[in-house]
C-alpha positions as CSV (number, residue, x, y, z in Angstrom):
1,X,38.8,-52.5,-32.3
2,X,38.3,-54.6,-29.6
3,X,42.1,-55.8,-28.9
4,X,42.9,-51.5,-28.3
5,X,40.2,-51.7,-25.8
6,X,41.8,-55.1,-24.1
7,X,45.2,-54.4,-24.3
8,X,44.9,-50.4,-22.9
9,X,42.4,-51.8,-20.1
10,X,45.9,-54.1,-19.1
11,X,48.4,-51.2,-19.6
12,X,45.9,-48.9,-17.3
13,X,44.9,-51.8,-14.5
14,X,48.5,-53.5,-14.4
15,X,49.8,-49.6,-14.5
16,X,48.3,-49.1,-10.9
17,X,49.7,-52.4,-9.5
18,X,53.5,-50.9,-10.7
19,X,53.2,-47.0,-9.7
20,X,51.9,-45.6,-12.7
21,X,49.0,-43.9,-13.8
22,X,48.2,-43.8,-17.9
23,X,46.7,-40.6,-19.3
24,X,44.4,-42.3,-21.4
25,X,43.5,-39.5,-24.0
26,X,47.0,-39.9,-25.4
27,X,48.0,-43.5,-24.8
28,X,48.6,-45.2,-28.6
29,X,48.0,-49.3,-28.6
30,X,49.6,-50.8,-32.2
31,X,51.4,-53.3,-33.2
32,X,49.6,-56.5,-31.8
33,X,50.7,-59.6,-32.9
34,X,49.3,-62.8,-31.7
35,X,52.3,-65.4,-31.9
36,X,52.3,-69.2,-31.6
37,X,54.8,-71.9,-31.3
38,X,54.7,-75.8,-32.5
39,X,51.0,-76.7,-32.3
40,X,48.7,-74.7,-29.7
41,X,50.8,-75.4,-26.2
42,X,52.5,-71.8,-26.9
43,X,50.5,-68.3,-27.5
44,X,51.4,-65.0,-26.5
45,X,50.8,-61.6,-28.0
46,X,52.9,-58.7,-28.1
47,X,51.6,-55.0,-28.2
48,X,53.4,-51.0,-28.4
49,X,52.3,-48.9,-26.3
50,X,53.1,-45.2,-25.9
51,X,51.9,-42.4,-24.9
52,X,52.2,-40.5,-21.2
53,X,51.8,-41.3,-17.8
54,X,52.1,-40.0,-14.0
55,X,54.6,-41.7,-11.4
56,X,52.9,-42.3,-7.9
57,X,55.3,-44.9,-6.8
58,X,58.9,-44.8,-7.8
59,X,59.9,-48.0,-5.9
60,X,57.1,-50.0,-7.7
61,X,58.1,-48.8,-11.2
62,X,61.7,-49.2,-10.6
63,X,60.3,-52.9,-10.0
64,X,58.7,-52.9,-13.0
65,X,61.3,-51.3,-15.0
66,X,64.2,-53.7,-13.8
67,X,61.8,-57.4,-13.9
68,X,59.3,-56.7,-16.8
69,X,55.9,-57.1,-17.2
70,X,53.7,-59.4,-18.4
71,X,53.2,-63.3,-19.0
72,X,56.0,-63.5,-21.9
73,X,59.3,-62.1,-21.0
74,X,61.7,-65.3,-21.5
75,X,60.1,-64.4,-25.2
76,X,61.5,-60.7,-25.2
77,X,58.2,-59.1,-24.5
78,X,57.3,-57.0,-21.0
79,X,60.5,-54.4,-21.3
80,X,59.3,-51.2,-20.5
81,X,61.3,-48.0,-22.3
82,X,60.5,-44.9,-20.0
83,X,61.8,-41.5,-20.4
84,X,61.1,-38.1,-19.0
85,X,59.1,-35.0,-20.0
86,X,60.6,-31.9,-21.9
C-alpha cells in the first residue's frame, strides 16, 4: 500500500534529523487514520509504528522524546514510546 511506503519514508528521513536510524526489515506501519475537523481547514493523520532502531545521537532523541514529532501534537499525535533491547 502506498501510505506504508509514505509514512515509513517519514519515520526513516525524520529518524535521521532526531538521532535515530530505523532497521527497515522489521519496522511495522498500521493503524493510519486520516482525521478531519469541521469542514476541510483541519486534516491530520495518525500512524503506529514499531519496530527497531539504532541510537547515533542521544542529545537529538532526547529532543525528540521530550517535544514530539510531527505536524499534530496539540492533537495527541507525535509521542514517541522508546524502550531498550533484551
Amino acid at each position: 500500500m502506498r501510505w506504508r511506503q509514505a509514512c515509513s519514508r517519514w519515520l526513516i528521513d525524520g529518524g535521521r534529523e532526531r538521532g535515530f536510524e530505523v532497521d527497515e526489515h522489521s519496522l511495522s506501519v498500521d493503524a493510519y487514520t486520516q482525521h478531519r475537523g469541521k469542514g476541510d481547514k483541519l486534516r491530520f493523520s495518525s500512524v503506529d509504528f514499531s519496530g527497531d532502531m539504532t541510537v547515533f545521537d542521544a542529545a537529538k532523541l532526547g529532543a525528540a522524546l521530550t517535544q514530539g514529532v510531527g505536524h499534530a501534537k496539540a492533537f495527541g499525535c507525535g509521542l514517541l514510546l522508546v524502550r531498550r533491547v533484551g
